[in-house]
Structures are given as structure tokens and as C-alpha cells.
DONU-477240 format. One line per field, with one value per residue (C-alpha): x, y, z. Coordinates in steps of 0.25 Angstrom, whole numbers, plus 5000, padded with zeros to 4 digits. Layout:
east: c(X,...)
north: c(Y,...)
up: c(Z,...)
//
This chain:
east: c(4996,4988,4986,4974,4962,4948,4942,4929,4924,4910,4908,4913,4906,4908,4913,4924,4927,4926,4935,4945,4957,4955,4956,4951,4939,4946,4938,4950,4948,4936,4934,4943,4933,4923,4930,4931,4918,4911,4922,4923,4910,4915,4926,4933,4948,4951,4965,4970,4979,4986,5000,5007,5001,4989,4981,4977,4977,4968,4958,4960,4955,4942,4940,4940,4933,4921,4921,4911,4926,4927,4930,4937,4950,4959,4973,4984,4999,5008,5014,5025,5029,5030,5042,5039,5042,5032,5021,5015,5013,5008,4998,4993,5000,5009,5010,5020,5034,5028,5042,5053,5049,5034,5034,5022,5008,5005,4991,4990,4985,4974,4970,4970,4962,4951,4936,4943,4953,4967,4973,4987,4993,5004,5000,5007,5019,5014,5023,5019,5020,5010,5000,4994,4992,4985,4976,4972,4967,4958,4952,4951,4950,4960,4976,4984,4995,5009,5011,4998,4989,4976,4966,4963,4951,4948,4938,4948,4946,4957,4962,4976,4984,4995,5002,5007,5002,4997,4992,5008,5013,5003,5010,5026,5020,5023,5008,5000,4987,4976,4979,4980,4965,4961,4966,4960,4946,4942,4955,4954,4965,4967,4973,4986,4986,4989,4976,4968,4976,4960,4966,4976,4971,4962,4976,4983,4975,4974,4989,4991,4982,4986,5002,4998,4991,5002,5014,5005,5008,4996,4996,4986,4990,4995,5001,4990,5006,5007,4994,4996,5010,5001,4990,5001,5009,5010,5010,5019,5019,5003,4997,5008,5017,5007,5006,5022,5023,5011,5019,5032,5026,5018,5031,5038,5026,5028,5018,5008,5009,5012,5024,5025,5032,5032,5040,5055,5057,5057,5056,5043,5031,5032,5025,5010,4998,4984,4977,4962,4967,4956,4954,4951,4946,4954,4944,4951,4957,4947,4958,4958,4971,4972,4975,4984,4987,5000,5002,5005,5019,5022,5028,5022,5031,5024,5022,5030,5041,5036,5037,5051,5056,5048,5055,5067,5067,5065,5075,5087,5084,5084,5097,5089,5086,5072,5067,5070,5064,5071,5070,5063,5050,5049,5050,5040,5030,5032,5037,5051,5046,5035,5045,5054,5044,5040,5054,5055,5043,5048,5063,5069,5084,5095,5105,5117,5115,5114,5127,5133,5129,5134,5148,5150,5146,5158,5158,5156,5164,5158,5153,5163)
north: c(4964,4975,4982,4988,4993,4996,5009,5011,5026,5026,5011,5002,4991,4975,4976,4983,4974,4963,4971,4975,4981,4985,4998,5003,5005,5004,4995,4985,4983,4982,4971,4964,4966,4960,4947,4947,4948,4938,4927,4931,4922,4911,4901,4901,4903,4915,4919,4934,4938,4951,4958,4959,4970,4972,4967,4951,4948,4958,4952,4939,4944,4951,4938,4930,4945,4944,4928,4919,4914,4929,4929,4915,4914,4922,4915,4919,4913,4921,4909,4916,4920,4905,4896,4883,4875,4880,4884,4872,4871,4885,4880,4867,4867,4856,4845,4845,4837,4838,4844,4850,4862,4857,4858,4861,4858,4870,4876,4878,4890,4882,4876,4889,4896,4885,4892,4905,4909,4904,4917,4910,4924,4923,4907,4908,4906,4893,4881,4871,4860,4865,4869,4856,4855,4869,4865,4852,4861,4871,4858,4850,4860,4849,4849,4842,4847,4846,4833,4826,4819,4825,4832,4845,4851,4866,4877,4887,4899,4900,4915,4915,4925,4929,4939,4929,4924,4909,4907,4909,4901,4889,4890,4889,4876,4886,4885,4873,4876,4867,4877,4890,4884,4881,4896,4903,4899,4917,4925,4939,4951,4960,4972,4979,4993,4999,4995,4999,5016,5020,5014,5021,5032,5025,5016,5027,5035,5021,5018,5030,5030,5019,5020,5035,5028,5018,5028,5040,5048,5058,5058,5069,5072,5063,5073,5070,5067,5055,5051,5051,5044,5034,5032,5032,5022,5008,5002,4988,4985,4987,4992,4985,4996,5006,5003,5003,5016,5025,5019,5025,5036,5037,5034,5049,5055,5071,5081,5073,5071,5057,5058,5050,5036,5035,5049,5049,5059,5054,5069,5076,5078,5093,5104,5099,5107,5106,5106,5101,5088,5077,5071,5056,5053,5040,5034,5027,5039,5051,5059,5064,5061,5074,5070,5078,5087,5091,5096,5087,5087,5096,5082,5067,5055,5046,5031,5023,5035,5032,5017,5018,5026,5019,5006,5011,5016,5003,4996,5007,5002,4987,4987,4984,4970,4968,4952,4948,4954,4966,4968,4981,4970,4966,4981,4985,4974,4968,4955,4956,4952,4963,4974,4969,4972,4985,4988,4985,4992,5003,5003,5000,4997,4993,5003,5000,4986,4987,4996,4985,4975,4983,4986,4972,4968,4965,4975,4971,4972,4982,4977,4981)
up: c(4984,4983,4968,4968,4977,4968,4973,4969,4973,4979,4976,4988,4987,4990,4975,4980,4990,4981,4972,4983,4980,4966,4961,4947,4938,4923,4915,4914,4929,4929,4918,4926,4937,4930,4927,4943,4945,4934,4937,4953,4958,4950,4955,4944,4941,4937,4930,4933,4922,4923,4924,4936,4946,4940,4953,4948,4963,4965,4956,4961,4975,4967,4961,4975,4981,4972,4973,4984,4987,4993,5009,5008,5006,4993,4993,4985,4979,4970,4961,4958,4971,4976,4973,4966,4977,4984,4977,4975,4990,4991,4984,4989,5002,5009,5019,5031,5024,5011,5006,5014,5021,5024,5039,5038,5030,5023,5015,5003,4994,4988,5001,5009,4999,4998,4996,4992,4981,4978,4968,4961,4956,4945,4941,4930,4937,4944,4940,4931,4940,4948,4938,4937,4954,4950,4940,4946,4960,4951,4944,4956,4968,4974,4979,4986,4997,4994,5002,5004,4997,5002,4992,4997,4990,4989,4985,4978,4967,4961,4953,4946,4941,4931,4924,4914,4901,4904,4890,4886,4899,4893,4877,4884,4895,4907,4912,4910,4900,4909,4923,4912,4908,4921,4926,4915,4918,4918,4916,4923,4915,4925,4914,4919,4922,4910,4906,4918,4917,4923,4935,4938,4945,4955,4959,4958,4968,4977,4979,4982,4994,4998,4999,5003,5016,5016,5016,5025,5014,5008,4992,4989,4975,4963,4950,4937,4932,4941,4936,4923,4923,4931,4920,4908,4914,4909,4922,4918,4933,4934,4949,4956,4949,4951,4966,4968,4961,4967,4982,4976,4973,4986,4993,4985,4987,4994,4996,4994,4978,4972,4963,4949,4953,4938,4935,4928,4941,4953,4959,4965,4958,4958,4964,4968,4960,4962,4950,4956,4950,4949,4963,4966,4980,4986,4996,5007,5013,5010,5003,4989,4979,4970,4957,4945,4955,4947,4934,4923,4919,4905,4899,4902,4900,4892,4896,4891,4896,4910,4909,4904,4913,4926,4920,4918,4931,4937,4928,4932,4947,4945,4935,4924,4930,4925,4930,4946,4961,4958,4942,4938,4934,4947,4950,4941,4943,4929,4923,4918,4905,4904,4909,4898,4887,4891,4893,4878,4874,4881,4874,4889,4888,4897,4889,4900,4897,4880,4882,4890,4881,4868,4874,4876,4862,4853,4840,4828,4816,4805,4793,4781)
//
């Protein structure tokens, strides 16, 4: 997955190459990039915290980039995205007949990034009954394979990740206190989008370089509308949202003019007026993206308008199914339970379902 590319005009430099692949010069990013460089040529564990899409495996890769570990090995497991079952060897490997389906021995994430970096994302979602096997490899840089009882000693750095709140996850027994403690050794926020809006531009003029190249297509202007709904929405979905949206919009794009993926209407951008807009050179391909080059509409819709109807939008499609694969969280990159609060700070409602439910209700008798 790749989020973000850092551009830095005039400037490339092995700084750059150490921070591959990020883009932005807001000072929330570049705190952030600080922390990277102060804890980098340690080898100590570093926890990324953040929301989903806001680039935590990039600074995981900045982290080994920037490290002496850099040029060995940079491994990566999802935790999430392995069944229990099999988790445990995905981490530590197994031996042939170890259980059934081992026909094989097989490597484990630890052992194959030994003397580089091992980056467990969403460890929060790590079983609890093999938190302890975690914990006892970062104290002991020791494992054993499923199956054997040979002790395999390793070099290993290891970064984590999470968008969830571990401190909560320790008070309700979900995650144990002693791995929390051992992970949390030098935390790194990486701050959602909505929080970095000086971004904006920069990944907004990078994305659509990219899916303009990608796709063939030549974007050459981008309406100082579209740029404002851009720097005004709340971006729930962080720049995996933004990503998805500038593709959708390269995709609908005619004449050369990005359209408002974030727009009520999904018609055409109107009629194309140079104004001598502000103009931001994108490197890799020599051109020149012309910026507000349509006139601002007579009316705006505010932000919270343009979330609710991007949400709702969303939810028409899925049927109002908000958690699952094809539920409008998943959809809109957030979790189920984030999508439901803003929905309620939002005043969302299912009204066909309240209707539903009222009709169904018996009356009841008036009061005399």
C-alpha cells in the first residue's frame, strides 16, 4: 500500500530517500518526522499509533529507512488479516507434521526478518494467547518453531502499530499490560488528515499525477472549487480516502479537468475558465497542473453538508449496512464504530427504518 510520496521541490537529497514515499511539509508531519529521526538509529521498539489510512506503514519503512538496519531486511504481517489458527506460525514458523497441513517446514516472520525490521501493523488485534510468546521474543530475541524444540536466536527491531487505544484494551484485560510496556518504549502519533489540511494540495496534486499516468489520462486543470471542498473536508477515511477519491475522479475526468468526487452532483464541472490560477509544478513529468482554474461557485456547502451527503451517499449504496466487507465503514475506510459517531454528530438517520419500526409499534392509549 502506497499512501503518500513526500516531494520535496529543489531538495532531493538522501533525506528524501530516506523518507521515501511521503508527501507533505505541515508542521504535524514533520514533528512526526522528527520522532523518526531522534528514535531511528536506535533499536528500539517503536509503537505507531494512528487512524486507519493515515500512512503508519509508511513511517514504519522511515523508521527502518533512516535506521543502520537500512538495506537488510523490512518485513511485514497485518494481524488482523491472519486467522488465529495460523498466526502463530506466520510468526515463528513450523516444522514438517507439526499439525495437519504441515507438509512442509515453513519460516517464520521473525526468523526471515533477522538483522532487519519485523513491522506487526494492527497489534492490537493480536490474540492474547500469544502475547506472552510476543513478549518473551522482544525480552529474549529468542523463539522456538511450531513443533521443535530448537532455540532460534535473532537480531530483530521491532515497529508496531494500531489504530486502537491499548491503554483501554489493558483496563477491559483485551491486551496484556507487560507487552503494552514493552511496546510502548517511544510512541510515534502520526496525526489524521484533518489535522495536516497544509497537506492537501501537495497530495492532491501527487495522486493526480499518478492515476493521470496510470490511466493515460492528461489532468491539466483542477477547479479552485475542487480545492476547496478538498481543504474543507473532514476526511474520516484519512489518505486512503483521499487516494480512492482523486482515482474516481481521475477516472470522470473529461477535458482535461478534474471533477469534485466530493460534489452532491455527479454531472460535469462546467464550462473551463482560465483565470491565471496559481500554478504548482508536479516534477516527475515536466508538466504544470493549473490550479483554480474555474470560478468559485456563487454558494459553498459547508463541511459537515459535504460529509453528510458523502456518507449518505455511501450508506444509500450499501443498504444502510454499516459493519462487514461491504458495509459503508469498509467503503469509507473507517471503523464501524467511528462511522457511527460521526453519523450521530452529523444527525444521520435511517428514517425508512424509524418509519418501520414506528408502524410496527402498538399505540398507546391516551392518558385521560
Amino acid at each position: 500500500m502506497s499512501d503518500l510520496t513526500r516531494i520535496r521541490y529543489g531538495e532531493q537529497g538522501e533525506k528524501d530517500r530516506e523518507f521515501d514515499q511521503i508527501v507533505g511539509s505541515s508542521n504535524a508531519l514533520e514533528s512526526v518526522l522528527a520522532d523518526v529521526e531522534r528514535v531511528a538509529p536506535t533499536d528500539s521498539t517503536v509503537l505507531v499509533l494512528g487512524e486507519t489510512g493515515t500512512g503508519k506503514e509508511l513511517i514504519a519503512r522511515a523508521i527502518h529507512n533512516t535506521s543502520a538496519r537500512c538495506g537488510r531486511p523490512f518485513v511485514k504481517l497485518n494481524c488482523a488479516a491472519i486467522p488465529f489458527d495460523l498466526l502463530e506460525s506466520e510468526l515463528f514458523g513450523h516444522e514438517k507434521g507439526a499439525f495437519t497441513g504441515a507438509v512442509a517446514q515453513r519460516t517464520g516472520r521473525f526468523e526471515t526478518a533477522d538483522t532487519g525490521t519485523l513491522f506487526l501493523d494492527e497489534i492490537g488485534d493480536l490474540p492474547l494467547a500469544l502475547q506472552p510468546k510476543l513478549l518473551r521474543v522482544l525480552q529474549e530475541q529468542e523463539f522456538e518453531r511450531l513443533g521443535s524444540g530448537r532455540t532460534h536466536r535473532i537480531n530483530v527491531r521491532l515497529v508496531a502499530a494500531t489504530h486502537r487505544d491499548l491503554t483501554q484494551m489493558v483496563l477491559r484485560g483485551e491486551f496484556r499490560s507487560d507487552l503494552y510496556y514493552r511496546l510502548n518504549v517511544f510512541p510515534v502519533q502520526v496525526p489524521p488528515l484533518r489535522e495536516r489540511r497544509d497537506d492537501i494540495r501537495e497530495l492532491l496534486l501527487h495522486f493526480v499525477e499518478v492515476f493521470s499516468r496510470r490511466m493515460g489520462k492528461r489532468i491539466e486543470q483542477i477547479p479552485q472549487s475542487t480545492l476547496d471542498a478538498f481543504s474543507s473536508y473532514d476526511w474520516p477515511g484519512n489518505i486512503r480516502e483521499l487516494q480512492n477519491l482523486i482515482e474516481r475522479a481521475v477516472i470522470r475526468s473529461d477535458n482535461g479537468v478534474l471533477p469534485n468526487p466530493l460534489s452532491p452532483s455527479k454531472g460535469s464541472c462546467g464550462s473551463v475558465i482560465t483565470l491565471g490560477g496559481d500554478l504548482l509544478p508536479i516534477q516527475e513529468s515536466g508538466r504544470r497542473v493549473e490550479l483554480g482554474a474555474m470560478p468559485k461557485p456563487a454558494s459553498a456547502d459547508s463541511l459537515e453538508d459535504i460529509q453528510r451527503q458523502h456518507i449518505l451517499r455511501v450508506l444509500e449504496r450499501t443498504g444502510w449496512v454499516i459493519s462487514g466487507p461491504n458495509g459503508a465503514g469498509a467503503i469509507l475506510d473507517v471503523h464501524p464504530n467511528t462511522l457511527r459517531s460521526l453519523m450521530d454528530r452529523l444527525g444521520i438517520r435511517n428514517q425508512t427504518a424509524t418509519r418501520t419500526r414506528c408502524e410496527h409499534e402498538p399505540s398507546q392509549p391516551a392518558d385521560a
